[in-house]
N, C-alpha and C positions, 0 to 999 in steps of 0.2 A: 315673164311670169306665167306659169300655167295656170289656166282658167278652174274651178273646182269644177268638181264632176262625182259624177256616179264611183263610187270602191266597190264597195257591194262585197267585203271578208266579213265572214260572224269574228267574234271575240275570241270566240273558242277557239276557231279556227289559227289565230294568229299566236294566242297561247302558248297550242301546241305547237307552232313555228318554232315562238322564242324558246323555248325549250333542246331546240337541236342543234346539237355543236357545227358552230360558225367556223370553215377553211380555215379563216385568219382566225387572230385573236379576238376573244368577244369582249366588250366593256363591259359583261356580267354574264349569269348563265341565265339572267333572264332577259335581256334585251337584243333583240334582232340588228342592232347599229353594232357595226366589226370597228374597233379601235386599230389605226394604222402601226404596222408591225415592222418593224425594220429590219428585215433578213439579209443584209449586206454581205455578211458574213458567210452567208449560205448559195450566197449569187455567183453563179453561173454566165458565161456569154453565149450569145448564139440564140436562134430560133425566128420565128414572122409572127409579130404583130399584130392582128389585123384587125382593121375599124372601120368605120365609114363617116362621112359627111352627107347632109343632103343636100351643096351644092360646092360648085369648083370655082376656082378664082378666075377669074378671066386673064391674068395674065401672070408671065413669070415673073418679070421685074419689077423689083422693088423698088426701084429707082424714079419709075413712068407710071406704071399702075396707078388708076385710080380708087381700087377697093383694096381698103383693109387688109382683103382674105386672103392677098398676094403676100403681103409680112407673113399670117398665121397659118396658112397652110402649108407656102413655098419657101420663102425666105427664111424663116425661122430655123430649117431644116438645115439649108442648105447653102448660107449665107453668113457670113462675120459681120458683130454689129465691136466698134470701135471697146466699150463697155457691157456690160450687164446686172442685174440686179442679183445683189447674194440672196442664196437660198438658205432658210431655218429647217430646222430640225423638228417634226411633230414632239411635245405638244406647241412649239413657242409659232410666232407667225416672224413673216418678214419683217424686217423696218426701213428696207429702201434704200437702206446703204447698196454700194455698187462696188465692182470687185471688174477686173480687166477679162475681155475676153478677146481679141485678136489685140489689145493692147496688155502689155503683162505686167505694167505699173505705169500711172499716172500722179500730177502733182499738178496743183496749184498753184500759177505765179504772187510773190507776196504783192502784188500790184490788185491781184485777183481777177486779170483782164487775159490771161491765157490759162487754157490748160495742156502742159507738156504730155504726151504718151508715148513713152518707149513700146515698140511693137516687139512683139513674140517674134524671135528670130529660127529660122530654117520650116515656118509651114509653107505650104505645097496646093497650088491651085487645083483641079481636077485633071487628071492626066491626058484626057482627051486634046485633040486638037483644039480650039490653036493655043489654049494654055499651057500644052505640054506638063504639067507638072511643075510651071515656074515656081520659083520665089516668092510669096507675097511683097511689096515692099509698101514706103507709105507713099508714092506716088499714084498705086491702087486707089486710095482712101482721096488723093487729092482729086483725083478723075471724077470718083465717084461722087465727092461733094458738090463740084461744079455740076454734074447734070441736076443731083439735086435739087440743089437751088434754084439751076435755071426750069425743070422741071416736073419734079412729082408736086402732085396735088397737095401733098403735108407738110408742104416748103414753109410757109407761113406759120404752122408752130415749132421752127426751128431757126431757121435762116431770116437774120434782119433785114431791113428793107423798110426806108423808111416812110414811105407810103402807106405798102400793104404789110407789112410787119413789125413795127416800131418795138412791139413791146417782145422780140423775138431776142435771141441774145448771139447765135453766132456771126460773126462778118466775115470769116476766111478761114479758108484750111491750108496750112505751108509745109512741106518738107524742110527742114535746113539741113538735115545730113539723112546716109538710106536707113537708118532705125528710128527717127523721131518724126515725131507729126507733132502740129502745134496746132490748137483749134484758139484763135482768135477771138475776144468777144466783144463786141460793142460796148458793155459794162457788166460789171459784176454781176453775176447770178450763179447763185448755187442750185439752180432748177436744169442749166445745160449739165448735169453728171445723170438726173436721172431722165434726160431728154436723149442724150447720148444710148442709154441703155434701154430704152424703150425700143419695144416691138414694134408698136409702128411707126417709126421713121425710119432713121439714118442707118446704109448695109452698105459694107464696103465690097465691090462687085470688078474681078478681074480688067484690065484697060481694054483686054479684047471684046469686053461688052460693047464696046463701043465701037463699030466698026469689023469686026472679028467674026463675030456671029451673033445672032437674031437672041436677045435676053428676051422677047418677049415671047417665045416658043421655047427658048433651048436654055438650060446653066449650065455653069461651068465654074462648081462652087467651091467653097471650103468650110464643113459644119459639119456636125458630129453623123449627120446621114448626108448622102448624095442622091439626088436624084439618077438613077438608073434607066428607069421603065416609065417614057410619059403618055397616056394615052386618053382619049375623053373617056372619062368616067372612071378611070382604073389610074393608081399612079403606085410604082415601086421604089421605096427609101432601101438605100445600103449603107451600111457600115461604114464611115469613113476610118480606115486603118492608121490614118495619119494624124488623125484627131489629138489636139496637146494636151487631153487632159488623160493621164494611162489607166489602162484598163477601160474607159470609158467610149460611146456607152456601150452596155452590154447586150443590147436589142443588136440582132442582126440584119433583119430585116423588117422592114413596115410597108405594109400591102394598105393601103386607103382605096375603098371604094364610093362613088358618088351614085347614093339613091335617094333620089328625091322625096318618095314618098314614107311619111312614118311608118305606115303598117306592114311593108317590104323589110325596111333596118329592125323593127321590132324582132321580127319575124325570122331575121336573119341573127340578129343577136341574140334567141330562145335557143337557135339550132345550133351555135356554137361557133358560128363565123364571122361570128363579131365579138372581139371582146371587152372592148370596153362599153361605157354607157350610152345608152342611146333613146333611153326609155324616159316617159313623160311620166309629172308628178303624180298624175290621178294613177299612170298603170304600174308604179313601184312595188306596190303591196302584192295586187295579184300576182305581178313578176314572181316575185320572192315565197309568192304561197307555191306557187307551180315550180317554180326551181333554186329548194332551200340551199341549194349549194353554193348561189351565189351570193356575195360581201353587198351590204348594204351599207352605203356610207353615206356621211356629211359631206356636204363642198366645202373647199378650203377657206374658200374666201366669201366674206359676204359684196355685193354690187359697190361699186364704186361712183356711177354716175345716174343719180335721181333725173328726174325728168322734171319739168319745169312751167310753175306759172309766174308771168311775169306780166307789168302792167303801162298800156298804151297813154302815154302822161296827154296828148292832144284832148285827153274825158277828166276833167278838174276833178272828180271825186277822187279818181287814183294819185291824185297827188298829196293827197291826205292820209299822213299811212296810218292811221284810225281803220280808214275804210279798207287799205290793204291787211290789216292786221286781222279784222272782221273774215276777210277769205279764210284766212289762215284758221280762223278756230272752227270756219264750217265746215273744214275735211272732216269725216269720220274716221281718223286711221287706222282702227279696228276691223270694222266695219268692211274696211276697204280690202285689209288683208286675210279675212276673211270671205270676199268677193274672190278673190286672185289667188286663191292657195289653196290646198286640199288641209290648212288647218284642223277643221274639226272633224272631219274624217281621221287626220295621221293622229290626233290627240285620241280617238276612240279606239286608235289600236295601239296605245302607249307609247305614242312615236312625238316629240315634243320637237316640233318647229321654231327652233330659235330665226325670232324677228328683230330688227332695230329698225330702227328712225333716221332717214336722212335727217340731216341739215345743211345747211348749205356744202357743210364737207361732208361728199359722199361716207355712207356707214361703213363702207370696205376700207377707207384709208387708218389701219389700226397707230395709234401713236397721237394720229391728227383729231380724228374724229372723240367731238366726247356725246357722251348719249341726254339727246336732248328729254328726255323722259323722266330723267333726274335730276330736280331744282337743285340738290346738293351739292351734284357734278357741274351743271349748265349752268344754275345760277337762276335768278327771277327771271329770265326770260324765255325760260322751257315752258312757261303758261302758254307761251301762242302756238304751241305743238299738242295741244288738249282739242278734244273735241267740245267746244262751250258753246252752244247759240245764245242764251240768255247772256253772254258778256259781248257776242259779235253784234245782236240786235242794241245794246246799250253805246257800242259804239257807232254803229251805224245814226243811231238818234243825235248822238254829240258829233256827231259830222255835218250832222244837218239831215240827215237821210232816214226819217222815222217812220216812213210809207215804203221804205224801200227801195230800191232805185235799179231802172232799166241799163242793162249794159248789151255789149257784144262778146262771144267765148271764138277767140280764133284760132283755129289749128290745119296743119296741113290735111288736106282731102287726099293726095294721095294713098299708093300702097306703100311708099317707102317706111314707113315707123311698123307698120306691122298691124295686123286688127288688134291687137291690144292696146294700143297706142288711140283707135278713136273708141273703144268701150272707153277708155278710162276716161277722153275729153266727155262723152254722154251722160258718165257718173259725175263727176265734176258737176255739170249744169245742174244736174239734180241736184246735189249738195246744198249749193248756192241758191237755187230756186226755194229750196225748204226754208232758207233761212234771209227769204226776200230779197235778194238777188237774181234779177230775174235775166240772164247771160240766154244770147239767145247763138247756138252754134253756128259759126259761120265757116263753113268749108274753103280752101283757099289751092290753087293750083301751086304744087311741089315750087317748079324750076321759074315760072315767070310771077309768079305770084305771093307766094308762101316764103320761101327765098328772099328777093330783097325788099318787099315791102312791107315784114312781121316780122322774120326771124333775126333778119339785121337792119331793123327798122331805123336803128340807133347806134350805129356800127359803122363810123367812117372807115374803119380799116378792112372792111370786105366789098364796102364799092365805094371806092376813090373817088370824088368828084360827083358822086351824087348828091341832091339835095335832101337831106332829113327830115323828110316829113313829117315823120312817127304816123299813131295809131290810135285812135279812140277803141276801149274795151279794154279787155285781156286776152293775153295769147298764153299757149299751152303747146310751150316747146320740148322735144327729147332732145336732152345732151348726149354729146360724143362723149367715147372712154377718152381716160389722159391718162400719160403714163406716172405722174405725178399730182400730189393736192397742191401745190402753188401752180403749176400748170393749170389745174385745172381753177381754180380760183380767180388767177389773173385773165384770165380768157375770157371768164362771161362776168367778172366782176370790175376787172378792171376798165378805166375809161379807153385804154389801147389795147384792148384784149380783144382776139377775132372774134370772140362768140360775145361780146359786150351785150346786156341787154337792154340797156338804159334806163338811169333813174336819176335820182338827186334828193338831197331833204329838203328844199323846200317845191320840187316840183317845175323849177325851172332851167332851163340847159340841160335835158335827159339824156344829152351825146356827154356829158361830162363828168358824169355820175356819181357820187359822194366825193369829198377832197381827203374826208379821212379813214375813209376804205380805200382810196387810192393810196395814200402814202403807206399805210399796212400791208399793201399788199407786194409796194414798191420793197419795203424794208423787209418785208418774209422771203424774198428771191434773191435779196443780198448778203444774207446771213446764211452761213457756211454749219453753224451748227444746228447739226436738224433737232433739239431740245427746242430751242427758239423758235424754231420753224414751228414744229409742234405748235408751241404756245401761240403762236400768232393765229395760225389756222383756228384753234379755238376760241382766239377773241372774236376774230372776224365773223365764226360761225354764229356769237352770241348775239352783236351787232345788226347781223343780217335777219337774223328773227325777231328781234325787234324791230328793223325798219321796214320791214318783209316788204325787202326789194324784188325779192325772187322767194317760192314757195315751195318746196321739192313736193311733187305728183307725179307717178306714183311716190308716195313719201315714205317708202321703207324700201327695205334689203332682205332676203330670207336665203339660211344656209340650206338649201332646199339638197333632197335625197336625191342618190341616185345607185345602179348595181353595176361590177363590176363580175366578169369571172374571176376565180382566184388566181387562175396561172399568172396574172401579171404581177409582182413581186415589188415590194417596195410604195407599193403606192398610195402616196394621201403621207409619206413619209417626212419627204423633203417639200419643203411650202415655196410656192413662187410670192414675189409684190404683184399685186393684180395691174398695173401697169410694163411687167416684164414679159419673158417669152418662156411657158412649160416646157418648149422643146429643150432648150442651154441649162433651163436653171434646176428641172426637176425630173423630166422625162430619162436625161441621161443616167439615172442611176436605177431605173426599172431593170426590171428581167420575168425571163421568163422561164416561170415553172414546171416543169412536163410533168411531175406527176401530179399537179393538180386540173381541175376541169376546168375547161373541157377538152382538153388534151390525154387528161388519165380521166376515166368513169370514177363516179363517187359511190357507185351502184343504183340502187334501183330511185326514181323519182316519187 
C-alpha cells in the first residue's frame, strides 16, 4: 500500500481535468476514471510494448528458482503451465474455474483420485537448439514434475509428501500413452485444478532442460512470447507464431526494462517509453493534471492475502479468545486506511477509493469472500470487525484483565516484508497500547529467528522433528499470495497446512488447532463444486472472527488507481483470478494502437 502523502491539485484544477475528453471511453463526462473499452474488433497485430520493472528475477527456471518473480516475469511468458484460469469479460470478474492450456481438455476420475489431461497435439518447442522445434509430448510434463518435486522451493504447496506436505494433494505424474498425462492424487481435492493453473508453481519445461542446456540462463520455451534478447537489465519478448490460440496474441513485441529507481520509471513513463503503469498513489493525480491524455483506471482486482496477527498460546491470556477478540476490536480500520492511502486527498478530487475488509478470506477472492462490514451479509459476528474499545476493555475485565495486561508484539526485523510491513507492526502497538495492551515490539532475525521460532512456531510440517515450543505474546505475520482461497485457508488454518499458525478452543494442543475448522476445511478441498466451496469459505471466515484465531492487518484491500497510455488497447477488458497469470489469461488479447499516444501526438499539453 502507498503511504499518503503530499497531492497538492486545487479543485479547480481537476474540474477542469474532468471535463476533457478521456482516449478511451469515459464512465461520464464528468469523471477522470476511463471505463475499459473492448476494441477487439478494431485490433490490429504487431508493434513493442514497452515497460519496466524495478527489479529482475534471479533466475530463468521455473522449476529450481527460489523467487516468485521467475513464474511472473519469465515463466509466464514463455512457459506452458498444464491448466489456467478462464478469463471474464469487464464489467463481471473471474470465478476461478479453469480452462486447458498446453492441456486441451481435462476430466475427473469418478474415484476423484486422478485427473486425466489430453494434451494439445502438434505444439512446438522453441526452434533453437537443442529443442529443434520438437513435439511437445507428455513425457515433457513427467520430466518436469519429477524435478519439481524433488526440487523447487513451492514443492510443498503442491506435491505430497508425508512429512513435509501431508496436506498437499498430488503423488505422481504418468504418461500411459504419447497424448495423456494422468496427475495422480493422494485424495480427493478439488484445490489441485486451481493449483495446476496457478502462476506460481507447476511449468512444463522441455527434457533438454535437463541436461541440454543451462534453464537457469537460457529457455527454450513454448508461450504466447519467447524470449529472444536476455540481457541484465534489458530483456526482449517475441511473438510466438506457433502459439494454439489463432490470432493471438497480437503484441509483437515486449521490450522490459529493469530500473530500480522510481523517479527514473516515473520519468521514463512521462516521456513515453514506458507505457504502462508505473506511477505511485500520491503521484496519479499530478500525473494526469500534467498529461490529460493519459487513461486513469481502477485495478482489477482487490488483494487477496491480508497480513496477519496471530497469538503465542505459551501467555494463558491468548487462550482466552475474550482477550483475542478484545485485539480484534482495537484495530482502527478506518483510521488505518486512511494512514496508508491517499483516501482523503483522491476523495477531494472526486475520485472514490473503493475499500473492503479482509477476513480471514482474503477481500480479492470475489464468490468466497462476503463483506465482514455487513451484519446482514456476515451475520452477528461482523461486530469483532468494528473499531469498539469500550466493548474490547469490557472483555478484557471478564478475562480477568481489568488493569490491563503486559504482553510481547513480535515481527520480523528484517528488510524482507518491506518498510510497510514494520509501520504497520509500530501502529498496531499503538492501537493496543490505547486500549491497555501494552505489546512491547520485539524485533526478530528473518532466517534463524523469525523463521522457525514465530512464524512456524506451531507448524510441524515446515520443520519435521523439531520440538514445538510456541511463543508467549503475539506475532504479526505477512502472508504469501495463493492461487486459490482453499489453498489459502488450509495452509495457515489447517492443522497440516505449511503456513499453520496455531491455535485451538480451549488453548491446549496449539499444533492441532480447532477439530471443526479442520474438518471444514478438510470437506471445502473435497467438494468439486465451487458453490459449496463458496459456502464453506464463508462459514469458515464467520467462525474465524469469532474465535479470532488469526486477525487480518493490514485488514483491508483497495482498488487503488493507476495510468496507463492509451495506445495499449484492450485493457482492464478481459479480468484474470488474482491467483492466475496476466500473461495467458489477459495480456494476450491487448494491442496496440498507433494512433493513439504516445505513439501518435494528441497535440499540445
Amino acid at each position: 500500500m502507498a503511504g499518503a502523502g503530499g497531492i497538492g491539485i486545487g479543485a479547480i484544477a481537476l474540474s477542469l481535468l474532468a471535463c476533457k475528453q478521456s482516449p478511451d471511453k469515459p464512465a461520464s463526462n464528468v469523471s477522470l476514471v476511463s471505463v475499459p473499452a473492448n476494441t477487439t474488433v478494431l485490433a490490429t497485430p504487431g508493434g513493442t510494448l514497452k515497460t519496466a520493472f524495478p527489479f529482475e528475477a534471479p533466475s530463468l527456471d521455473p522449476l529450481a528458482s527460489p523467487s516468485s518473480l521467475t513464474h511472473s516475469l519469465i515463466a509466464a511468458y514463455t512457459y506452458p503451465r498444464l491448466l489456467k484460469f478462464t478469463a471474464a469479460t469487464y464489467p463481471q470478474s473471474a470465478t476461478g474455474a479453469v480452462e486447458g492450456d498446453l492441456a486441451e481438455t481435462y476430466e475427473i476420475s469418478p474415484d476423484k483420485l486422478s485427473v486425466v489431461l489430453r494434451l494439445r497435439q502438434g505444439l512446438k518447442w522453441d526452434g533453437r537448439p537443442p529443442t529443434n522445434s520438437r513435439l511437445i509430448d507428455p513425457q515433457d510434463a513427467v520430466e518436469s514434475w519429477s524435478k519439481f518435486a524433488s526440487v523447487s522451493p513451492f514443492r510443498n504447496d503442491l506435491a505430497y509428501h508425508a512429512d513435509l506436505a501431508p496436506g498437499s494433494p498430488v503423488d505422481s505424474m504418468t504418461s500411459p500413452d504419447p497424448r495423456t498425462l494422468v496427475v495422480r492424487l493422494k485424495y480427493p481435492d478439488a484445490a489441485v485444478l486451481g493449483l495446476l493453473a496457478s502462476e506460481k508453481l507447476f511449468y512444463v519445461m522441455p527434457r533438454e532442460s535437463i541436461g541440454g542446456f543451462n534453464p537457469w540462463t537460457e529457455t527454450r520455451g513454448y508461450g504466447p512470447w519467447l524470449l529472444t534478447d536476455n540481457r541484465q537489465g534489458s530483456r526482449i519478448w517475441t511473438r510466438n507464431p506457433e502459439y494454439h490460440i489463432k490470432g493471438r496474441p497480437y503484441i509483437e513485441r515486449i521490450e522490459v526494462s529493469t530500473t530500480s529507481e522510481y523517479a527514473a520509471r516515473l520519468a521514463q513513463f512521462k516521456a513515453g517509453s514506458i507505457y504502462t503503469s508505473v506511477v505511485s498513489q500520491d503521484d496519479v493525480l499530478p500525473t494526469k493534471l500534467e498529461l490529460p491524455e493519459m487513461l486513469l483506471r481502477k485495478a482489477d482486482n482487490y488483494a487477496t492475502s491480508p497480513s496477519s496477527i496471530s497469538f503465542g498460546y505459551n501467555e494463558l491470556g491468548w487462550r482466552d479468545e475474550r482477550m483475542r477478540q478484545a485485539v480484534s476490536l482495537l484495530i482502527d480500520r478506518e483510521t488505518l486506511i486512511d494512514l496508508r492511502t491517499s483516501r482523503q486527498k483522491l476523495a477531494a478530487a472526486g475520485l472514490e477509493l473503493d475499500v473492503r475488509y479482509h477476513s480471514a478470506v482474503g477481500a480479492g477472492w470475489e464468490g468466497y469472500w462476503v463483506d465482514p462490514q455487513k451484519e446482514a451479509q456476515f451475520g452477528p459476528n461482523a461486530r469483532f470487525y468494528r473499531f469498539d474499545p469500550a466493548e474490547a476493555k469490557r472483555l478484557l475485565t471478564a478475562a480477568g484483565y481489568e488493569g490491563g495486561v503486559e504482553t510481547l508484539l513480535h515481527y520480523n526485523g528484517g528488510n524482507d516484508y518491506g518498510p510497510g510491513y514494520t509501520r504497520s507492526a509500530e501502529l498496531l502497538a499503538g492501537m493496543l497500547r490505547d486500549g491497555a495492551i501494552n505489546a512491547s515490539l520485539i524485533p526478530h532475525d528473518y532466517q534463524n529467528d523469525w523463521q522457525p521460532n514465530y512464524n512456524f512456531a506451531y507448524t510441524s510440517v515446515a520443520s519435521p522433528g523439531k520440538p514445538l515450543s510456541g511463543f508467549p505474546g503475539i506475532a504479526f505475520r505477512f502472508i504469501n499470495n495463493y492461487p486459490t482461497p482453499a489453498m489459502q485457508l488450509f495452509s495457515t488454518l489447517h492443522r497440516a497446512g505449511g503456513r499453520f499458525h496455531g491455535f485451538s478452543p480451549d488453548g491446549k494442543n496449539p499444533h492441532l488447532g480447532d477439530p471443526d475448522l479442520n474438518r471444514m476445511l478438510e470437506e471445502m478441498r473435497r467438494d468439486f463444486d465451487i458453490k459449496k466451496q463458496q459456502a464453506y469459505a464463508q462459514d469458515i471466515a464467520r467462525l474465524v472472527a469469532r474465535k479470532a484465531y488469526v486477525i487480518p492487518m493490514l485488514p483491508f484491500a483497495a482498488l487503488n488507481f493507476g495510468l496507463t497510455w492509451p495506445v495499449v488497447g484492450n485493457l482492464g477488458v478481459f479480468r484474470g483470478w488474482p491467483g492466475g497469470s496476466p500473461v495467458t489469461e489477459t495480456a494476450l488479447h491487448q494491442w496496440l494502437d498507433a494512433t493513439k499516444p504516445p505513439l501518435a501526438e494528441s497535440g499540445p499539453k
